[in-house]
N, C-alpha and C positions, 0 to 999 in steps of 0.2 A: 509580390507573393510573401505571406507572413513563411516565417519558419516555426517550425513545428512549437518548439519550448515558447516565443511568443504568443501563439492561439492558445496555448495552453495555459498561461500565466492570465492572459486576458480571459478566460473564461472558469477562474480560481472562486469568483464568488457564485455564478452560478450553480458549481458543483453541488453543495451541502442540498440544495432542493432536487438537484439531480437523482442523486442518491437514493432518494424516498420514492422511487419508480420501483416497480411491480418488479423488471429486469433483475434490479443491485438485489433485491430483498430475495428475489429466488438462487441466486449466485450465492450470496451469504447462508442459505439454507441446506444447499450443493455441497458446497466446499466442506462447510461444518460436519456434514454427514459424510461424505468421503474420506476427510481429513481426522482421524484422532487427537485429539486434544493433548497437550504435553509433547510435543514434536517443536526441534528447532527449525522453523521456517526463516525463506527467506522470497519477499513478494518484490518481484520486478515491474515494475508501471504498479504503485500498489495505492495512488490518487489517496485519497482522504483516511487510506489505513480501516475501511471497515472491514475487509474481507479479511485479511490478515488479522484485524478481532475477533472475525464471527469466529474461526477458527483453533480458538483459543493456546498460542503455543506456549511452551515453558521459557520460548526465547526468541522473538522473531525480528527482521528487520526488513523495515519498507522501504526501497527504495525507489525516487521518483527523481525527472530531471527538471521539475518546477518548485521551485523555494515556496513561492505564495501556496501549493497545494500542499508541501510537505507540513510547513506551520498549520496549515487548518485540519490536518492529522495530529499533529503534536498537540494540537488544543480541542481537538473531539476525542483522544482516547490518552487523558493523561496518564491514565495509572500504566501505560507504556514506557519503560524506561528510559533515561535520556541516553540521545543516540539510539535507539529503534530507529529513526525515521531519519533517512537519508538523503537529503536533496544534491544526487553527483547528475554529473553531464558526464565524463569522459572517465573518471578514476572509476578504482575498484570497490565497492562497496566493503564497510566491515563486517564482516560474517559474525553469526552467532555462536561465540565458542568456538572449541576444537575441529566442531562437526558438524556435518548441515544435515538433516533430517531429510527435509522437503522443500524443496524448489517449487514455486508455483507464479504463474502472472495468467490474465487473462484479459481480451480485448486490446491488448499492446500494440500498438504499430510500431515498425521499426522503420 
């Protein structure tokens, strides 16, 4: 039986084509619209960091437990600061500033 963070690393490149499904692009258009822009987010299981962009925050950080999906965030949305994008397994993620605005993940299995 694979564990979860290997099926997820092994399927790092399929993702980017993943992505361009009707599903990601309505999700991206959800959030955006529920979501104000200028809000510190912070995205749990946040895969390739696009929803955490559509979203536009003034500070947000993606966190993901696959290193290979977190780089292919760090290189589709660079003008994301470094350290946005957080590849932890077990530790606590670094929050954005003082205070966290909005919490959001979606489709995550735990």
């Amino acid at each position: 039986m694979t564990d979860r963070r290997s099926f997820y690393e092994s399927r790092a490149a399929r993702r980017v084509r993943e992505a361009k499904r009707h599903y990601h692009l309505l999700l991206k258009r959800h959030f955006s619209f529920l979501v104000p822009p200028g809000l510190r987010v912070l995205e749990l299981g946040c895969g390739l960091g696009d929803l955490l962009a559509a979203v536009r925050p003034a500070r947000g950080v993606g966190v993901d437990f696959s290193p290979a999906i977190i780089d292919l965030a760090r290189q589709r949305h660079p003008e994301r600061q470094r350290g946005t994008w957080d590849g932890c397994a077990a530790r606590p993620p670094t929050l954005p500033g003082p205070s966290l605005t909005l919490g959001m993940t979606q489709g995550s299995v735990a």
